[in-house]
LORO-544258 format. One record per atom (N, C-alpha, C): residue number from 1; residue in three letters; atom name; x negated, y negated, z. Coordinates in steps of 0.2 Angstrom, whole numbers, padded with zeros to 4 digits. Layout:
BEGIN
ATOM   num   residu   atome    east   north      up
ATOM   NUM      ALA      CA       X       Y       Z
...
REM end
This chain:
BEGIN
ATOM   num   residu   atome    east   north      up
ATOM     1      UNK       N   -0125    0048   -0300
ATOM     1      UNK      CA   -0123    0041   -0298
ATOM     1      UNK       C   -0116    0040   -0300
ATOM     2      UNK       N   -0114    0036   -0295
ATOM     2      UNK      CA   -0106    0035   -0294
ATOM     2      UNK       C   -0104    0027   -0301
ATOM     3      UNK       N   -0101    0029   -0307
ATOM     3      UNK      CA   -0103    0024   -0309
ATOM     3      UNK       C   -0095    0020   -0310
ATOM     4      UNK       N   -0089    0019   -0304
ATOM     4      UNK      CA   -0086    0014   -0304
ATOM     4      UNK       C   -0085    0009   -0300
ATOM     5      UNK       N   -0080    0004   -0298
ATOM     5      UNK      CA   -0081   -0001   -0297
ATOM     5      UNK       C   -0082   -0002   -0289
ATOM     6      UNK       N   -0077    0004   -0286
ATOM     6      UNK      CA   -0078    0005   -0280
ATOM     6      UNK       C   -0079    0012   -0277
ATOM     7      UNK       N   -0082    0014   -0271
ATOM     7      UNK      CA   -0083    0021   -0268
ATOM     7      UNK       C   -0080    0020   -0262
ATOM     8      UNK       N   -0077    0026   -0259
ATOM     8      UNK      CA   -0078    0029   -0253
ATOM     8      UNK       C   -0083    0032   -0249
ATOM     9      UNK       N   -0086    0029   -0243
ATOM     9      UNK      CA   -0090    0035   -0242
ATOM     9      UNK       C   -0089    0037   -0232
ATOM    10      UNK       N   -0090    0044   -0232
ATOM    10      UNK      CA   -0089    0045   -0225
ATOM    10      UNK       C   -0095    0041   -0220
ATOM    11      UNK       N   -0094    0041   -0213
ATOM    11      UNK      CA   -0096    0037   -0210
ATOM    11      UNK       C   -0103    0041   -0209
ATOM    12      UNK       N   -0106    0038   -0209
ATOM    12      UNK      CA   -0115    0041   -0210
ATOM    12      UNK       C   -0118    0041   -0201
ATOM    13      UNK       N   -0121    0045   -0198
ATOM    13      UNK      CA   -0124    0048   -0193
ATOM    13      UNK       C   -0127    0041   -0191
ATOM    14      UNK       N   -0129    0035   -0193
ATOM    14      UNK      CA   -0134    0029   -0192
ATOM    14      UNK       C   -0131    0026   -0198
ATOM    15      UNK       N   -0134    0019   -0195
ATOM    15      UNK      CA   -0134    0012   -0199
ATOM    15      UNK       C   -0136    0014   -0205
ATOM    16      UNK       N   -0132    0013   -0211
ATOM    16      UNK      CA   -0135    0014   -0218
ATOM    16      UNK       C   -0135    0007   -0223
ATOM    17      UNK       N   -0139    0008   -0227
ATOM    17      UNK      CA   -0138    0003   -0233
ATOM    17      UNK       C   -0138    0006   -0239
ATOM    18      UNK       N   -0131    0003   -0242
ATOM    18      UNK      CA   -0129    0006   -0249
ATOM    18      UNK       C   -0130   -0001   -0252
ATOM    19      UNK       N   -0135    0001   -0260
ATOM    19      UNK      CA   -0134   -0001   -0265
ATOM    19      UNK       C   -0132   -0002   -0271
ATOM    20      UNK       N   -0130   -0007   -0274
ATOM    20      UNK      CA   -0127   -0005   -0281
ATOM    20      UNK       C   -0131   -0009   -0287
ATOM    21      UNK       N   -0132   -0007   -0292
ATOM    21      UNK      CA   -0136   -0010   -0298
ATOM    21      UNK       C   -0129   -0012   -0302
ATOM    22      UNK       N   -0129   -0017   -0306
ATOM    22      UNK      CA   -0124   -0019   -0312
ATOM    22      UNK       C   -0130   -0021   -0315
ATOM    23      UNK       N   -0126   -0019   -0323
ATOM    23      UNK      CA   -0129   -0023   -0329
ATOM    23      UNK       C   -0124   -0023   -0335
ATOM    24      UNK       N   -0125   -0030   -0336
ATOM    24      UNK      CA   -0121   -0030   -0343
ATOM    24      UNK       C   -0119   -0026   -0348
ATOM    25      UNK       N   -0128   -0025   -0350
ATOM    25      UNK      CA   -0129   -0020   -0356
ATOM    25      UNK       C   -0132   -0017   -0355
ATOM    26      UNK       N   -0134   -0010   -0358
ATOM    26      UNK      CA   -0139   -0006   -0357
ATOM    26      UNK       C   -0146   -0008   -0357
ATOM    27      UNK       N   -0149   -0006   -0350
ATOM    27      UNK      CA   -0155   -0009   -0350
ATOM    27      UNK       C   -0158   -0017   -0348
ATOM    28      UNK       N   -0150   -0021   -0351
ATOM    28      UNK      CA   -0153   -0028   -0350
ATOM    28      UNK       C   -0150   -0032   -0346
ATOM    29      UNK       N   -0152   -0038   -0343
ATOM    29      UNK      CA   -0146   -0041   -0337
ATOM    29      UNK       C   -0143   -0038   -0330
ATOM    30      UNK       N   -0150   -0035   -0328
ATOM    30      UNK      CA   -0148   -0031   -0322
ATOM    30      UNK       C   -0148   -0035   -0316
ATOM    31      UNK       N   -0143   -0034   -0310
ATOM    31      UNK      CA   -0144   -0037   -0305
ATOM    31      UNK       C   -0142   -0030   -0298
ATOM    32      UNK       N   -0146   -0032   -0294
ATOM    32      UNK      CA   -0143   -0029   -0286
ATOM    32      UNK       C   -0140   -0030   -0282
ATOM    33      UNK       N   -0137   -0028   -0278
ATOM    33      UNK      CA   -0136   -0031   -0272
ATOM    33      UNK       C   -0134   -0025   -0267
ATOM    34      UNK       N   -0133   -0026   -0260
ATOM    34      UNK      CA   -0132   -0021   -0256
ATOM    34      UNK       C   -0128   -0023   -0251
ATOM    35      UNK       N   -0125   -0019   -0246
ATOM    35      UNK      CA   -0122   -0019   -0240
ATOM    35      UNK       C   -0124   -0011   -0235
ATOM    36      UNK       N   -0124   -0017   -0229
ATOM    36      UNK      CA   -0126   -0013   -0225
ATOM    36      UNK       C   -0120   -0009   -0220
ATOM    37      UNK       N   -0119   -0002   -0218
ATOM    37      UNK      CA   -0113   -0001   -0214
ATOM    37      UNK       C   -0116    0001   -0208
ATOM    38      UNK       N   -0113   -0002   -0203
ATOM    38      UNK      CA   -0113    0000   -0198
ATOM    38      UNK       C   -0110    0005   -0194
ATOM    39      UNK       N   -0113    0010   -0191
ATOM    39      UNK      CA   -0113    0016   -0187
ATOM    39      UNK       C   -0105    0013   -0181
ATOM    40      UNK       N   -0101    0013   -0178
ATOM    40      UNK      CA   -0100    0010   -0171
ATOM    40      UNK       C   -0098    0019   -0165
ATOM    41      UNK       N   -0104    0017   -0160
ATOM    41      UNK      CA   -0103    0021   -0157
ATOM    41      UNK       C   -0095    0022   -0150
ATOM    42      UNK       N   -0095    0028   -0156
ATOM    42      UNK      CA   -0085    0028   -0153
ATOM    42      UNK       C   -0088    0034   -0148
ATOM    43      UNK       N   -0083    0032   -0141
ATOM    43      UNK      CA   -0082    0036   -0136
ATOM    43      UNK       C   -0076    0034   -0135
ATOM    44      UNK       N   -0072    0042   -0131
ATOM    44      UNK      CA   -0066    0040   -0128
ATOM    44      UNK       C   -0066    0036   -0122
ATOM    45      UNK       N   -0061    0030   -0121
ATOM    45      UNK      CA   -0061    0028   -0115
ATOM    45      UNK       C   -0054    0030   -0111
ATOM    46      UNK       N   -0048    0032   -0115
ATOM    46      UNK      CA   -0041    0034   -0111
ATOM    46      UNK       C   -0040    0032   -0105
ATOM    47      UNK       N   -0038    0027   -0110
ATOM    47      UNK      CA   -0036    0022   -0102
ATOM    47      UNK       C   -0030    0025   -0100
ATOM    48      UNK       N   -0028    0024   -0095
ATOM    48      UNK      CA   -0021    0025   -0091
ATOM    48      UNK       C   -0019    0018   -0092
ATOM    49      UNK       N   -0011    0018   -0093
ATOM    49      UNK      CA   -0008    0012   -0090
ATOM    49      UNK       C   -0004    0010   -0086
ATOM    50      UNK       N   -0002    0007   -0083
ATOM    50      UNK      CA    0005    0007   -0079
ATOM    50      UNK       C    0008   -0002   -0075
ATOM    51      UNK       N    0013    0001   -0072
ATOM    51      UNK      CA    0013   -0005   -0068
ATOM    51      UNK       C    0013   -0006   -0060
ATOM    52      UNK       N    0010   -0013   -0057
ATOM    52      UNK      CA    0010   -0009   -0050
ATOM    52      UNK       C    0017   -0010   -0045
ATOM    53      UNK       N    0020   -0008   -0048
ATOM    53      UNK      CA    0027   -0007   -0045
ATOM    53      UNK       C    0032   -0004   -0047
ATOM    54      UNK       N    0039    0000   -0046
ATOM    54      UNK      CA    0045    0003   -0050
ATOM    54      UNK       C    0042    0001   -0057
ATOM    55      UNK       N    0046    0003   -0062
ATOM    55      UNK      CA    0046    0004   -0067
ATOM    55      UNK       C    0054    0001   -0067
ATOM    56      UNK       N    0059   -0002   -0064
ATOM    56      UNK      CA    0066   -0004   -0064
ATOM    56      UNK       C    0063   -0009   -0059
ATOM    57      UNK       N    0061   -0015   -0061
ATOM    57      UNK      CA    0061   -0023   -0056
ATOM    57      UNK       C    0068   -0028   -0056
ATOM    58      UNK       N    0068   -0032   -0050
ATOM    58      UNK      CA    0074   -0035   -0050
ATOM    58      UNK       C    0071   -0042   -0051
ATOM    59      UNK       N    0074   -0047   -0056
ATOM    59      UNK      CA    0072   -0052   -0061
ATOM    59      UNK       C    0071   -0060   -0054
ATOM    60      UNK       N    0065   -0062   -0056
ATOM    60      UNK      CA    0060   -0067   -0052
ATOM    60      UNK       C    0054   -0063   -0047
ATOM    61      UNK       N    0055   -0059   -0047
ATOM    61      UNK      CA    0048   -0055   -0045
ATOM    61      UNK       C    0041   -0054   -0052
ATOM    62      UNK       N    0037   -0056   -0050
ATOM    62      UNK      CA    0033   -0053   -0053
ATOM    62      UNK       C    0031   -0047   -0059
ATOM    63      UNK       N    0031   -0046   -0063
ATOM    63      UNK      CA    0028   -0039   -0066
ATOM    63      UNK       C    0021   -0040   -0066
ATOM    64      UNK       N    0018   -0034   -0065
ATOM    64      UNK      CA    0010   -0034   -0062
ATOM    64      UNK       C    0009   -0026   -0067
ATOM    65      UNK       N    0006   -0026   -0073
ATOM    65      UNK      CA    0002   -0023   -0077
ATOM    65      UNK       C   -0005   -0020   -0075
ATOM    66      UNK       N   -0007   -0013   -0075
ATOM    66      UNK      CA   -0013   -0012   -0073
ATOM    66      UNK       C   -0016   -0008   -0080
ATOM    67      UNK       N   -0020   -0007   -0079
ATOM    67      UNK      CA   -0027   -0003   -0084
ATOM    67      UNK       C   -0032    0000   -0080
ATOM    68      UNK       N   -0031    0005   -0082
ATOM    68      UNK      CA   -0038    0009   -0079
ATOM    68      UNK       C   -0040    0011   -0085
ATOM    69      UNK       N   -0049    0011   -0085
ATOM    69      UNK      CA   -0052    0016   -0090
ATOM    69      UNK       C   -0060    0018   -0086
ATOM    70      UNK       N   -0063    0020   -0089
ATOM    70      UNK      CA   -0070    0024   -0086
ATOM    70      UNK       C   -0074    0020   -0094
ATOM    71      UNK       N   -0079    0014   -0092
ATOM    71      UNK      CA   -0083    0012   -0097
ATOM    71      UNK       C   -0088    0018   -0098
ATOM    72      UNK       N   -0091    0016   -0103
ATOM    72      UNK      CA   -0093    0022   -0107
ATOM    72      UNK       C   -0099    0020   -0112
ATOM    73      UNK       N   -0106    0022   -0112
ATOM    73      UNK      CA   -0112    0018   -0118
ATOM    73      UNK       C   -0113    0010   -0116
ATOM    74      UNK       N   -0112    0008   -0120
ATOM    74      UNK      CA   -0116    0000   -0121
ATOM    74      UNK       C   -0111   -0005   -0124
ATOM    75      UNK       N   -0107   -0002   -0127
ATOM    75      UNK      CA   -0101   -0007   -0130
ATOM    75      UNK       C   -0096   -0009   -0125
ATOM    76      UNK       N   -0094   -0017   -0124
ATOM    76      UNK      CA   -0091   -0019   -0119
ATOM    76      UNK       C   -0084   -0018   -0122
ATOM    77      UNK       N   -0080   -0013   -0119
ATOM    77      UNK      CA   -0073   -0015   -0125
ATOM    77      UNK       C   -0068   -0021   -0124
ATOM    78      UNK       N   -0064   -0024   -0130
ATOM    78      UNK      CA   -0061   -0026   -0129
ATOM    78      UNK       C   -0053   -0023   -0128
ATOM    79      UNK       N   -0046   -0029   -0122
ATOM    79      UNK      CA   -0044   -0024   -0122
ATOM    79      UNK       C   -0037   -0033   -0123
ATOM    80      UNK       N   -0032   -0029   -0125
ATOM    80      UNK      CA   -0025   -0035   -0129
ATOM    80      UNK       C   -0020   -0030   -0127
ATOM    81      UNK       N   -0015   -0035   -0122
ATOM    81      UNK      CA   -0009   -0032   -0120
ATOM    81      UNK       C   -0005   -0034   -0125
ATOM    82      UNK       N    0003   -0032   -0127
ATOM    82      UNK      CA    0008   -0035   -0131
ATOM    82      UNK       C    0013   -0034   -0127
ATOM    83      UNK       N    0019   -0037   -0127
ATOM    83      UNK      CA    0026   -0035   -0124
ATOM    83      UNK       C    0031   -0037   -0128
ATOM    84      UNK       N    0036   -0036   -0123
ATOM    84      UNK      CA    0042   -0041   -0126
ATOM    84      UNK       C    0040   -0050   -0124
ATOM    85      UNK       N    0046   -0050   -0128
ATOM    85      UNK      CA    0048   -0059   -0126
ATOM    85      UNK       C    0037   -0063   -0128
ATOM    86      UNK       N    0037   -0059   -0134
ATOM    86      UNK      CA    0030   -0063   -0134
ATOM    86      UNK       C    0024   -0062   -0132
ATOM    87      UNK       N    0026   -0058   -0127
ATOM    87      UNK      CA    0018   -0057   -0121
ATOM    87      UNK       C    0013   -0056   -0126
ATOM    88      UNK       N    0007   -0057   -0125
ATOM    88      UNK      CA    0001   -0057   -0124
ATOM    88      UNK       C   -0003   -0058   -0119
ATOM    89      UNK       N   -0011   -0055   -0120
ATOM    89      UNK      CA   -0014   -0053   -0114
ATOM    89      UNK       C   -0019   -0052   -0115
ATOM    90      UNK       N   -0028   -0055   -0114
ATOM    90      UNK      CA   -0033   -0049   -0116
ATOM    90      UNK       C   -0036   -0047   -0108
ATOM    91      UNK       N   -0033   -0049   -0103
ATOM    91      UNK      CA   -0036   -0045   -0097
ATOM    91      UNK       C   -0034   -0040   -0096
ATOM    92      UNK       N   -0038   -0036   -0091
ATOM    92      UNK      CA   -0034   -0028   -0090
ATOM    92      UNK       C   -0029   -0028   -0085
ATOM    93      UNK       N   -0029   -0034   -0080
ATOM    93      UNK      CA   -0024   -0032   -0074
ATOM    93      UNK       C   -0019   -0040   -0076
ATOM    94      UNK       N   -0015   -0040   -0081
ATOM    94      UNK      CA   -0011   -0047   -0081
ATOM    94      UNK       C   -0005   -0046   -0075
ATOM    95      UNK       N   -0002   -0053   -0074
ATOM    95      UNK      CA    0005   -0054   -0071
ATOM    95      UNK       C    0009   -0058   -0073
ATOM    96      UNK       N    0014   -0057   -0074
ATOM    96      UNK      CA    0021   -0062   -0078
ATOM    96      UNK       C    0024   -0064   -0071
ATOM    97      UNK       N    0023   -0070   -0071
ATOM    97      UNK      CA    0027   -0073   -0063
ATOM    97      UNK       C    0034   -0074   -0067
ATOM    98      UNK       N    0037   -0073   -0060
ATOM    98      UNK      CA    0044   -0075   -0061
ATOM    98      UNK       C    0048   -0071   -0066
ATOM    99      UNK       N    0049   -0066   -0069
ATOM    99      UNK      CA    0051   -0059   -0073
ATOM    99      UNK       C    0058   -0061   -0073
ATOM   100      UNK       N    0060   -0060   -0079
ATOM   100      UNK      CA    0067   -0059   -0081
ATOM   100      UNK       C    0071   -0054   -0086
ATOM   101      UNK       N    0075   -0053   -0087
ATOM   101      UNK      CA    0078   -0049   -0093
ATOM   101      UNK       C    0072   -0049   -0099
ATOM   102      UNK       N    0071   -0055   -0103
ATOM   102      UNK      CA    0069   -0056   -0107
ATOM   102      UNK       C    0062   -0051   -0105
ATOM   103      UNK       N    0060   -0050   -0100
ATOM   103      UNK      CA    0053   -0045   -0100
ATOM   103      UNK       C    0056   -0039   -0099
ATOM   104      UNK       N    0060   -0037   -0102
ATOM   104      UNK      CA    0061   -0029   -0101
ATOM   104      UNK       C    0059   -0027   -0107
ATOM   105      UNK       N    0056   -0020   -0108
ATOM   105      UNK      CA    0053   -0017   -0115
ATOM   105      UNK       C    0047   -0014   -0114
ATOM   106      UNK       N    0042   -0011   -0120
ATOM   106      UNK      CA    0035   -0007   -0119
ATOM   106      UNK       C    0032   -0013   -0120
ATOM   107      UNK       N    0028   -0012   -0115
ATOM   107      UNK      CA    0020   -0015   -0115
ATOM   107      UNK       C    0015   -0009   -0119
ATOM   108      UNK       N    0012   -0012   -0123
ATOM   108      UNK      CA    0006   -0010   -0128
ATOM   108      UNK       C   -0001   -0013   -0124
ATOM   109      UNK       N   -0006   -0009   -0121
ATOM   109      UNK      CA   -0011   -0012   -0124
ATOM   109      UNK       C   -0016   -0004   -0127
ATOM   110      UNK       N   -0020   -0009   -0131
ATOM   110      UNK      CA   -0023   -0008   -0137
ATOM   110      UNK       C   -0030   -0009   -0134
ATOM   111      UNK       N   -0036   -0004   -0134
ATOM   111      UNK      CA   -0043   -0008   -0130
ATOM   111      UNK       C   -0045   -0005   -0137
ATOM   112      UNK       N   -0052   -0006   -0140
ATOM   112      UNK      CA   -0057   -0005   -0143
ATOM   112      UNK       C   -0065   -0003   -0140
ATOM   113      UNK       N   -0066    0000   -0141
ATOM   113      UNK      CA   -0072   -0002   -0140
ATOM   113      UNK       C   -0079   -0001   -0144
ATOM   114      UNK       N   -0079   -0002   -0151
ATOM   114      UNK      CA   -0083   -0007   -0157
ATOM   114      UNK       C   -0080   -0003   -0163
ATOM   115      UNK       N   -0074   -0002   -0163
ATOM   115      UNK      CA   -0073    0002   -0169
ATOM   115      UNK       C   -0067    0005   -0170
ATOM   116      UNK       N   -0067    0008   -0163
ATOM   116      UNK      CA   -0064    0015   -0161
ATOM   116      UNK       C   -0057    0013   -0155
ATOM   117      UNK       N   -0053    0011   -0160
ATOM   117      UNK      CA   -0047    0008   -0157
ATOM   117      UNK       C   -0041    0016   -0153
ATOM   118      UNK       N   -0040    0013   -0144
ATOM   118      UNK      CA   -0032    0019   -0144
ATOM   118      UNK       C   -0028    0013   -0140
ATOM   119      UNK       N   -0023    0016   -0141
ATOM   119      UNK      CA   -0017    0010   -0137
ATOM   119      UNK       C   -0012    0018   -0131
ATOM   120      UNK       N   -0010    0014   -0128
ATOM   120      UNK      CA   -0006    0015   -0124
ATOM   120      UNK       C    0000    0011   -0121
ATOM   121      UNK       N    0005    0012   -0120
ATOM   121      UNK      CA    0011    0010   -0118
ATOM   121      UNK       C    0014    0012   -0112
ATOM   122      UNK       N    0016    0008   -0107
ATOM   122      UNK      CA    0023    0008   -0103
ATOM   122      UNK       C    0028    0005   -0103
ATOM   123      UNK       N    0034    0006   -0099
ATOM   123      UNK      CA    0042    0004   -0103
ATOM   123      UNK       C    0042    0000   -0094
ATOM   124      UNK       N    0047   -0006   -0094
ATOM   124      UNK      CA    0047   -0011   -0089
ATOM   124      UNK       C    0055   -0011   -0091
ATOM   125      UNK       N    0058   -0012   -0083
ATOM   125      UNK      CA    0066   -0014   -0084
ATOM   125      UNK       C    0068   -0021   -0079
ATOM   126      UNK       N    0069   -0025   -0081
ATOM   126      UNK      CA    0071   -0031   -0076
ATOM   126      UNK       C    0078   -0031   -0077
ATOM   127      UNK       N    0080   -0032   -0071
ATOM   127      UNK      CA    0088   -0031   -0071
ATOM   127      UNK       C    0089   -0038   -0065
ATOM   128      UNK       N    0096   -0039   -0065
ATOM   128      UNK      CA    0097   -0045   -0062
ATOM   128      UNK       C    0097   -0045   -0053
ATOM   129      UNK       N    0094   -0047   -0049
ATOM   129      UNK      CA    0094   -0048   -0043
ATOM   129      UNK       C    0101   -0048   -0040
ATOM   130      UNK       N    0103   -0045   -0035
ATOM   130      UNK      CA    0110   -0044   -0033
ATOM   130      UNK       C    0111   -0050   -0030
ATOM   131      UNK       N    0118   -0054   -0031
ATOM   131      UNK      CA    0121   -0059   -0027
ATOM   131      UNK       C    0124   -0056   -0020
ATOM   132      UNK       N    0123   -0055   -0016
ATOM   132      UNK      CA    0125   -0053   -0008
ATOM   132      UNK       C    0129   -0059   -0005
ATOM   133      UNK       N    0133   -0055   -0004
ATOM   133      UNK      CA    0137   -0061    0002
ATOM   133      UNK       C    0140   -0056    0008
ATOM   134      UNK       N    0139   -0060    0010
ATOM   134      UNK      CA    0142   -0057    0018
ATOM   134      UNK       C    0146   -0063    0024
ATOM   135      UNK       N    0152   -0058    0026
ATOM   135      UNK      CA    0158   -0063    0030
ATOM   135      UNK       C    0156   -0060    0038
ATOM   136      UNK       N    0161   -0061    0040
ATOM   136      UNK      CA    0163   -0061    0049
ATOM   136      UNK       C    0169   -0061    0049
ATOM   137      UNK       N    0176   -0056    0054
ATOM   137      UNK      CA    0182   -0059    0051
ATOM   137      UNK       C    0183   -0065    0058
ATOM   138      UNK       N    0176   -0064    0062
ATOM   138      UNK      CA    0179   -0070    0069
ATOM   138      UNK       C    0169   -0073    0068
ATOM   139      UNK       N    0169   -0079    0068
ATOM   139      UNK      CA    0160   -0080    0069
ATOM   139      UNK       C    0160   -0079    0079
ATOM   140      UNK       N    0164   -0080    0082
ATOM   140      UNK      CA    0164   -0082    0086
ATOM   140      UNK       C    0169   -0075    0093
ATOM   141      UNK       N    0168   -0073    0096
ATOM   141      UNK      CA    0168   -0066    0098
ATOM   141      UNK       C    0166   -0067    0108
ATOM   142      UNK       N    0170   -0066    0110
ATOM   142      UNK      CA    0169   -0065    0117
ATOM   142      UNK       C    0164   -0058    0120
ATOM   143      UNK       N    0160   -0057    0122
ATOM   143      UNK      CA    0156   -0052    0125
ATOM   143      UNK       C    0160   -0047    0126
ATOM   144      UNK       N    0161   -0042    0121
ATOM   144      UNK      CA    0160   -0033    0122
ATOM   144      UNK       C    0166   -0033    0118
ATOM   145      UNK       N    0170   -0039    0115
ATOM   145      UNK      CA    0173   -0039    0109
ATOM   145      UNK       C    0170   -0035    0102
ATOM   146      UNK       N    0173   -0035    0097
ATOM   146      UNK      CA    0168   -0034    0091
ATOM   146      UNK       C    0172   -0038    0087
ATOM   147      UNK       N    0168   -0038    0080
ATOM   147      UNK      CA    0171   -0045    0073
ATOM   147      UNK       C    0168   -0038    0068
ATOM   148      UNK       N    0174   -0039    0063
ATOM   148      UNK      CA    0169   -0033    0056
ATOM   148      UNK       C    0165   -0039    0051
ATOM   149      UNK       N    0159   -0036    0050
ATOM   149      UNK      CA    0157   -0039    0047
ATOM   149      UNK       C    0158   -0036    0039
ATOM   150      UNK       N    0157   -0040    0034
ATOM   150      UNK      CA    0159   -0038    0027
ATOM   150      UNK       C    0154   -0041    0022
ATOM   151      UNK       N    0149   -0035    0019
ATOM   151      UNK      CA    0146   -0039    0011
ATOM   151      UNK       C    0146   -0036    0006
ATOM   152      UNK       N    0145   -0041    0000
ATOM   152      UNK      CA    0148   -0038   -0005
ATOM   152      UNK       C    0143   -0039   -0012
ATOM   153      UNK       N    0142   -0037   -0017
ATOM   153      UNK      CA    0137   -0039   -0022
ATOM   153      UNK       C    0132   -0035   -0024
ATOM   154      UNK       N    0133   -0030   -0019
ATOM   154      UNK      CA    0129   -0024   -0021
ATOM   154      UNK       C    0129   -0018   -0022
ATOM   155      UNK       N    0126   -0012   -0025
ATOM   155      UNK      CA    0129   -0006   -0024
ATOM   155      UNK       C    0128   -0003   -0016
ATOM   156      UNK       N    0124   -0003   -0014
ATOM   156      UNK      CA    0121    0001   -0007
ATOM   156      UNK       C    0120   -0004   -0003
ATOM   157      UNK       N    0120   -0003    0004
ATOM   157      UNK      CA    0121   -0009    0010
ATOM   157      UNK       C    0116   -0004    0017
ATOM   158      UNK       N    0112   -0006    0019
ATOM   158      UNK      CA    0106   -0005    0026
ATOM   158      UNK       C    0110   -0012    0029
ATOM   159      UNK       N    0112   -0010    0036
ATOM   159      UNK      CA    0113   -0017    0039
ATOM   159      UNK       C    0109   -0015    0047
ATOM   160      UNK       N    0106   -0021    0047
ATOM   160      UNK      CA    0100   -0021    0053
ATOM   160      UNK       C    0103   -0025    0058
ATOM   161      UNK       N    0105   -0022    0062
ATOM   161      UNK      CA    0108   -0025    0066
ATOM   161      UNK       C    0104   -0030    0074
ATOM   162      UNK       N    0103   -0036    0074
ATOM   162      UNK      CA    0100   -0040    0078
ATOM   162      UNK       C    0104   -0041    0087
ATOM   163      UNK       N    0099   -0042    0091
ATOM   163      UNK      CA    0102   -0046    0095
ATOM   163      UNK       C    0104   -0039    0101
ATOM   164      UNK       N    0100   -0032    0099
ATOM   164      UNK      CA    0101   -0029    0103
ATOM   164      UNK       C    0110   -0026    0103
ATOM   165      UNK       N    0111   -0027    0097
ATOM   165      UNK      CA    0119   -0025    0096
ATOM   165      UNK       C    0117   -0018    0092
ATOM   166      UNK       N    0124   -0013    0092
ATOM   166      UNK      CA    0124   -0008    0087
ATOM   166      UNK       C    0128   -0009    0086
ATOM   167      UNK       N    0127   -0004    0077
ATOM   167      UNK      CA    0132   -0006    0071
ATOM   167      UNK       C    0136    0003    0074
ATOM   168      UNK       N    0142    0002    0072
ATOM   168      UNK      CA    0148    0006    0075
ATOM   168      UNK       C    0152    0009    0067
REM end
C-alpha cells in the first residue's frame, strides 16, 4: 500500500474507483473516502484546417476558416478556434467579416473529444486592398481616334476593354 499523501496512477483500461483510508492513530480514528477516474474514450480525429480562400487576402473581404474531421465513437467533440486580434470561435466553419491587418496571423483550433485534445493551425495575411485610379489623356475622342488610357495603384494591370474596342 502506497502510504503518501499523493499517487500517480496510469490510466486504467475502464472506469476505476480508488480508495484511500486515513487515520489519526494506529488503529483508531479511521476514515474513507474514494474517487472515481474516469476512462475517456480517445480516438484520433485529425482534423485538417484551412481557409476557403488564398492564404494572402486583401483587407474587407471576408476570411472564411474551415475544419474538416471524420467523427469517431460516441463522444461529440468539442472544437475552439483562437486567432489574432482576439478571435475566438467554438464553430467549425467561422467567418470574420470585413478582415483587416489586425487578422493577419495563425489560427489555432484545438477540438477534443472527451479528454484527448489535438490543435492544428493555419497562417492568414491581409494586406491592404489596392487604390486604383485610372485617367484618359482626352475623355472625349472622335471615332477611329485613340486617347491613352493610364492606371496607377497597383502592381499588375488586366485591362478589359468595353464597347467592342481593342486595347493596342
Amino acid at each position: 500500500a502506497v502510504t503518501s499523501s499523493s499517487i500517480s496512477v496510469n490510466a486504467p483500461n475502464t472506469t476505476s474507483t480508488y480508495t484511500i483510508e486515513l487515520s489519526r492513530a494506529v488503529g483508531t480514528c479511521v476514515a474513507t473516502s474514494s474517487v472515481a477516474v474516469n476512462v475517456a474514450t480517445c480516438f484520433s480525429l485529425n482534423p485538417t484546417v484551412g481557409l476557403n480562400h488564398p492564404s494572402i487576402l486583401c483587407s474587407g473581404n471576408p476570411v472564411l476558416l474551415v475544419c474538416n474531421y471524420v467523427p469517431s465513437g460516441t463522444i461529440v467533440p468539442t472544437l475552439f478556434w483562437s486567432g489574432p486580434n482576439s478571435f475566438t470561435s467554438s464553430i467549425a466553419q467561422p467567418t470574420i467579416t470585413n478582415s483587416s491587418a489586425l487578422n493577419s496571423g495563425e489560427y489555432t483550433l484545438t477540438i477534443d473529444n472527451g479528454g484527448c485534445p489535438s490543435s492544428k493551425t493555419v497562417s492568414l495575411s491581409v494586406v491592404p486592398s489596392p487604390t486604383v485610379t485610372v485617367s484618359a489623356s482626352s475623355a472625349n475622342v472622335c471615332s477611329g481616334s485613340t486617347t491613352t488610357l493610364t492606371a496607377s495603384g497597383a502592381q499588375s494591370y488586366q485591362w478589359n476593354p468595353g464597347g467592342g474596342t481593342t486595347v493596342d
